[in-house]
C-alpha positions in Angstrom: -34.3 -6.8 -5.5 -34.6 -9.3 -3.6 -31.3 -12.3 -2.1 -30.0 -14.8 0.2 -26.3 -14.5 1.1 -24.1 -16.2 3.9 -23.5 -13.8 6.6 -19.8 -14.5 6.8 -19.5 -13.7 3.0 -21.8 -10.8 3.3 -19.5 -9.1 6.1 -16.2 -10.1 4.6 -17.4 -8.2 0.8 -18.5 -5.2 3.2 -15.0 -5.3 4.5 -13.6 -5.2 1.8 -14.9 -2.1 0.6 -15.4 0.1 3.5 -11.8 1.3 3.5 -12.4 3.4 0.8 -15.6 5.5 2.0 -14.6 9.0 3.3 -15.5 9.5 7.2 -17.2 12.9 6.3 -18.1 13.4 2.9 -20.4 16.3 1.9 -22.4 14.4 -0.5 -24.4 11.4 1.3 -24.4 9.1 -1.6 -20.5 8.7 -0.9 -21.1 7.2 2.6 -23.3 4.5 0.6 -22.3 1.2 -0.6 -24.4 0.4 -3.9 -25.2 -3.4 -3.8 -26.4 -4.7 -7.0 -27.8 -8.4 -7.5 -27.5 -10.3 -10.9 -27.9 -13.6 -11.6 -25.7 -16.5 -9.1 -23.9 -13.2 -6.9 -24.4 -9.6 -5.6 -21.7 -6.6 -6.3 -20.7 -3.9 -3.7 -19.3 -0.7 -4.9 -18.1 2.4 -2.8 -16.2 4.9 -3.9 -14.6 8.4 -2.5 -14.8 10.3 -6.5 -10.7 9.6 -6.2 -10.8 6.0 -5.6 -13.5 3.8 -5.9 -13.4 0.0 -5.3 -16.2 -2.8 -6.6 -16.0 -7.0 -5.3 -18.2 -9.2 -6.5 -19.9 -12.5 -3.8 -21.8 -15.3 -4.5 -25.1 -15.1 -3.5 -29.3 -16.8 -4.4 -30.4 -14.2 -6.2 -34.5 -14.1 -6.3 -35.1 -10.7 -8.4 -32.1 -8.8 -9.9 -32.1 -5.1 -8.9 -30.3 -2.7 -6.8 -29.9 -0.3 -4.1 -27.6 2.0 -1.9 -27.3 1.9 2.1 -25.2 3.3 4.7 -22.0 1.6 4.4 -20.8 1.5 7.6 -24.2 1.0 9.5 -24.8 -2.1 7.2 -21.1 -3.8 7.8 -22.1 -3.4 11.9 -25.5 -4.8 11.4 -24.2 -7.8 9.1 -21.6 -8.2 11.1 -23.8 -8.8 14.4 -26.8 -10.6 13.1 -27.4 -14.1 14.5 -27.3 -16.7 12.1 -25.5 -17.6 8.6 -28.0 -16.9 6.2 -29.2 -13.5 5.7 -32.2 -12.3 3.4 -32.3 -8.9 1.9 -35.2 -7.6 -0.1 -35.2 -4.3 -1.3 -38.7 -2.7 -3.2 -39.0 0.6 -4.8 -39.1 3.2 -1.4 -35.2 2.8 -1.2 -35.6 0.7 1.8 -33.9 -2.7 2.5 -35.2 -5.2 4.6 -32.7 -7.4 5.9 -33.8 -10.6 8.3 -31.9 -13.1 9.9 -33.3 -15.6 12.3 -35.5 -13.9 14.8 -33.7 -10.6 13.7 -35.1 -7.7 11.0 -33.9 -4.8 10.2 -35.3 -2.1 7.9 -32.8 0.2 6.4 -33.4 3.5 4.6 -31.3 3.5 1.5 -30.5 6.3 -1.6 -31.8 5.7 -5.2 -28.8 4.0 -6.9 -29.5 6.3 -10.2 -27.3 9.1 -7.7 -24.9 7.1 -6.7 -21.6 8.1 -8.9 -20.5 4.9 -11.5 -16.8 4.1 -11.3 -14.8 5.3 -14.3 -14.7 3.3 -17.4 -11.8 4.3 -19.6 -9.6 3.2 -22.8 -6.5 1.2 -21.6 -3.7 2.6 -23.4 -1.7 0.2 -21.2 -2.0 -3.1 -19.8 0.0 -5.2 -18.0 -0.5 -8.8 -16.0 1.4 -9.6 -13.2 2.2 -11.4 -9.9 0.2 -10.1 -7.0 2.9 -11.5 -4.6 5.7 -9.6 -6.8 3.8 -6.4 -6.8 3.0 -6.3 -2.8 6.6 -7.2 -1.6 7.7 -4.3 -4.5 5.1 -2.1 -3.1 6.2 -2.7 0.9 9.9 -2.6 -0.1 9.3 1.1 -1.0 6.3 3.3 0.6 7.4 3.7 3.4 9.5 6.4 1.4 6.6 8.5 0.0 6.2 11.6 1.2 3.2 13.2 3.5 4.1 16.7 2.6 0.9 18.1 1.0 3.6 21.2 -0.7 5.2 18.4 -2.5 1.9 16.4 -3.8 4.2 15.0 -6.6 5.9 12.8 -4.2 2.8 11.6 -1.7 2.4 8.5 -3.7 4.6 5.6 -5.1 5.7 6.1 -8.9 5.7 2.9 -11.5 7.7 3.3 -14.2 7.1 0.5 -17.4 10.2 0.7 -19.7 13.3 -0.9 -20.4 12.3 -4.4 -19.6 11.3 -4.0 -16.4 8.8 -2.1 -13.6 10.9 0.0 -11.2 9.0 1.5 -7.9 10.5 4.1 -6.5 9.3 5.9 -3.1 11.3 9.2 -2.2 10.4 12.0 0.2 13.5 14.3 -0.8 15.9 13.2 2.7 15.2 9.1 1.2 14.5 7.4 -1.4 13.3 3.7 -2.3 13.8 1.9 -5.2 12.9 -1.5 -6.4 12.9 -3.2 -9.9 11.2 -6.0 -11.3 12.4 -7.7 -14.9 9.0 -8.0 -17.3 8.3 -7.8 -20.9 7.3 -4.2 -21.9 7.0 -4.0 -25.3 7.9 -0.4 -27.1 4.6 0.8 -27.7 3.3 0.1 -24.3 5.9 1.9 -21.9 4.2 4.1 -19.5 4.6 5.6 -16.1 2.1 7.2 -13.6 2.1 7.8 -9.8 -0.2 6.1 -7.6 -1.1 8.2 -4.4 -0.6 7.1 -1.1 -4.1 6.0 -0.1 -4.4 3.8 -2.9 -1.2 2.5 -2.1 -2.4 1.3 1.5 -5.5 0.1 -0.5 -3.0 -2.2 -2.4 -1.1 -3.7 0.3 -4.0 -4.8 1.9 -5.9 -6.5 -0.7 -3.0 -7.9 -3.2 -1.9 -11.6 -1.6 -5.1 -13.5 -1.9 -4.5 -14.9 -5.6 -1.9 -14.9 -8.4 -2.5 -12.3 -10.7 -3.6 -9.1 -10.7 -4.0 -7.0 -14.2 -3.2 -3.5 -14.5 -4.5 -1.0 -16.9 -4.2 2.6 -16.8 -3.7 5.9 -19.0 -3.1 9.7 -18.2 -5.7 10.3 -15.7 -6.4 7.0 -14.4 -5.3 3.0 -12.3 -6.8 0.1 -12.6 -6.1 -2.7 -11.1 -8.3 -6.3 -11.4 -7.4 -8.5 -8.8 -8.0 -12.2 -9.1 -9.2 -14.1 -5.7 -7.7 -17.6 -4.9 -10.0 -18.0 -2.1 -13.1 -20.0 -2.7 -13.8 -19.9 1.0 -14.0 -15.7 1.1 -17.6 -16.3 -1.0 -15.8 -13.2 -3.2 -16.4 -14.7 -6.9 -13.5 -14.0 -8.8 -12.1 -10.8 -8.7 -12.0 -7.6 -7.0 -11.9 -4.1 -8.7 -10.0 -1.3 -7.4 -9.8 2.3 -9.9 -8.1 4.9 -8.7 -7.0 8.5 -10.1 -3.3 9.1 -10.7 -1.0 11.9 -9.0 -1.3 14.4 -12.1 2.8 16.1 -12.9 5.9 14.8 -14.0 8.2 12.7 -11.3 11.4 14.5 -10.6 14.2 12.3 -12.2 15.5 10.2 -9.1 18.0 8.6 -10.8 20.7 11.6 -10.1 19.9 11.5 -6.3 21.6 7.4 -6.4 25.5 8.1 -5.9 27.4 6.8 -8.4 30.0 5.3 -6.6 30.3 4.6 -2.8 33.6 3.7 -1.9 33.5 0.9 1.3 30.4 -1.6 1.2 29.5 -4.4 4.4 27.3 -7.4 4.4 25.4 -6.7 7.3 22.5 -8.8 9.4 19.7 -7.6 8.3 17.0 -7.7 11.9 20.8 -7.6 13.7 21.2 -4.5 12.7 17.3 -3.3 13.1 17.5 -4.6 16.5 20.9 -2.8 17.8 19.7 0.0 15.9 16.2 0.3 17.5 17.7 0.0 20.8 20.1 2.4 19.8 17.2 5.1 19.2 15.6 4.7 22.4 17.1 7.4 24.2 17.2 9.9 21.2 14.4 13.0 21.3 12.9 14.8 19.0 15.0 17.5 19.0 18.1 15.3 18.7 16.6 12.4 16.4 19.4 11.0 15.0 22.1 7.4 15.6 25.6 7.6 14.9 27.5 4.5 12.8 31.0 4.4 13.7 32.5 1.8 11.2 36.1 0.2 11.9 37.9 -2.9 11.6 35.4 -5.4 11.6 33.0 -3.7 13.8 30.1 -1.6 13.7 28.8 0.4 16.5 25.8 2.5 16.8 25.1 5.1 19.4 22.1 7.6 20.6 22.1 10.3 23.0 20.3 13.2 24.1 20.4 15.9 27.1 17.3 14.4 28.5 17.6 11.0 28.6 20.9 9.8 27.7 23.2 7.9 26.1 23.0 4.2 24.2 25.4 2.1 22.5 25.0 -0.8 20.1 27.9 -3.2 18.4 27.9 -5.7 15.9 30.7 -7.7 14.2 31.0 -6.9 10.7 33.6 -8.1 7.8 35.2 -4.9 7.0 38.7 -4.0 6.9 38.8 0.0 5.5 39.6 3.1 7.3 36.8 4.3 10.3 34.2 6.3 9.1 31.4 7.8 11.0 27.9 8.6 9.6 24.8 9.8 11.5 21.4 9.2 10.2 17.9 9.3 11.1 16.9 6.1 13.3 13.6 6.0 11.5 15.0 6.1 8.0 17.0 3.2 8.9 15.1 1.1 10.1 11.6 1.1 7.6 14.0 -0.3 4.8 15.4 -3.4 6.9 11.9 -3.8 8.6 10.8 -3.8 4.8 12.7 -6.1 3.2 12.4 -9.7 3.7 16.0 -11.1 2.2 18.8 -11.3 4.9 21.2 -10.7 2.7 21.7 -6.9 2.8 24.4 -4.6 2.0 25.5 -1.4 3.4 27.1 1.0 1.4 28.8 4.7 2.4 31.7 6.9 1.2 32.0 9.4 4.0 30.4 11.5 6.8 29.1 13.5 4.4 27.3 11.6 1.8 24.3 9.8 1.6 24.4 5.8 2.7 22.7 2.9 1.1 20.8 -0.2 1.6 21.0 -2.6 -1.3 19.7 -5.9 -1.9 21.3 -8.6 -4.8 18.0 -8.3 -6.2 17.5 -4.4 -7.7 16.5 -3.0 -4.1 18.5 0.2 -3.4 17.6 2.6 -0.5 19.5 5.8 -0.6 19.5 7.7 2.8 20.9 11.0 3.5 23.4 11.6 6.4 22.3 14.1 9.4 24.9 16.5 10.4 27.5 14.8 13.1 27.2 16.7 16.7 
């Protein structure tokens, strides 16, 4: 095997892919990135068995081929060599030369016959959508999964595909997250699954470079083919992301959203997330929570605690219903309105007892339940 490749290119691929290799892994090929030259560009694969991620860069290709090398020691050495282009010739001893101006490096690599392919599998669905949609959808709800390795079922974001629409919902049992998304599902391709939380991270990052991104998947497995705008990035077309799937059966969220909440505000959205963030600054973690004390066209937040204090927060609001006081956690407050990128929110609450909720004119809801007032 044997290539030229920009440096910049080079390093930005390796990037790309590094996320996904495991910091200790018990089976050295894992900590490999397989690099594989064809015709006009050069692939880079890693992969941790659970997810595994593929991106293709332009590149002279000499003599097709390919090899394995330590992923993390070849993204410093690329990243550090002195000039743009970089030559890499790999013979049969699983050992890459790489030289770049005065600069050579000789790299011990693994056989690529070990390293483990990425999962082909029959789509039994397959959808094509807007990567800008799918990452606002995404960051409008994780924040709600849960990190609870009792409760796997809910460390991970759950798509549903039915009823003319995608819905997202995040929930870690004291929140929940939900966002929809009008598309056209036809009846023999409804579907759901539940994406786990690394892959979700894995997401956010690398959706927003290009328009579409396809996604196919069926009981066991996600993928997703993501299209590049960027002709500068040197990636080719596309990037390839496949991921396993939370195995089990979401539990039905729909009878955690209240049915009907009797008072509801327009708020300011990064109003409130300030007042309430300063709010929360004298609260500990024993005593973690903000009280909302609603009344005639006024809301006012509070904190305390017995070791630092006390706080207090007001903002005008157009309501004109009877004073209610809720207390919630600070945190699960302020993810959904750091989330969200419309200022035109809604709060919406019954009593001191039941849950409160975020909503958005455009199917957002976040449901949050009330802490006990001290």
């Amino acid at each position: 095997m044997k290539f030229k490749i920009n440096q910049d290119h080079f390093s930005n691929g390796l990037q790309q892919v590094l996320n996904v290799v495991a910091t200790r892994s018990t089976m050295p090929i894992l900590s490999n990135v397989l690099i594989e030259a064809q015709e006009g560009y050069i692939s880079l694969t890693t992969t941790n068995l659970d997810l595994g991620i593929r991106c293709r860069i332009k590149a002279d290709v000499e003599t097709p081929g390919g090899i394995t090398l330590p992923v993390r020691k070849l993204a410093t050495i690329v990243r550090e060599l002195p000039q743009n282009d970089v030559f890499v010739d790999a013979g049969d001893n699983n050992q890459a030369k790489i030289t770049s101006g005065g600069s050579l490096f000789k790299i011990m690599g693994i056989n690529t016959e070990e390293f483990p392919p990425l999962p082909s599998f029959e789509n039994r669905h397959v959808f094509e959508l807007s990567q800008d949609e799918i990452v606002s959808m995404l960051k409008s709800v994780s924040y709600g999964q849960s990190t609870d390795e009792n409760r796997y079922i809910l460390n991970g974001v759950y798509f549903n595909f039915a009823d003319e629409k995608l819905t997202l919902v995040a929930t870690d049992g004291r929140r929940l997250a939900l966002t929809a998304l009008d598309t056209e599902i036809s009846e023999d391709n409804t579907g759901s699954l539940i994406l786990p939380a690394k892959t979700v991270a894995e997401l956010e990052r690398l959706l927003g470079k290009g328009e579409k991104v396809k996604i196919a998947f069926n009981d066991r497995q996600v993928a997703f083919e993501i299209t590049i705008d960027e002709e500068a990035s040197g990636l080719v077309d596309q990037l390839y992301l496949v991921s396993k799937i939370v195995e089990g059966n979401y539990p039905n969220y729909r009878q955690v959203i209240p049915k009907e909440t009797e008072h509801r505000v327009k708020i300011e959205r990064e109003l409130m997330l300030e007042c309430v963030n300063r709010a929360a600054l004298v609260t500990s973690d024993k005593s973690h929570s903000v009280k909302l004390k609603v009344s005639k066209n006024l809301l006012e937040i509070s904190g305390s605690s017995s070791e630092y204090g006390e706080s207090h927060e007001s903002m005008a609001i157009a309501y004109d219903g009877p004073e209610v006081q809720v207390a919630f956690n600070p945190q699960f407050l302020m993810e959904p309105l750091k989330a969200l990128s419309k200022d035109e929110v809604f709060f919406e609450f019954k009593d001191e007892l039941s849950p409160g909720l975020f909503k958005t004119l455009d199917n957002f809801i976040c449901v949050i339940m009330p802490l006990r007032l001290n």
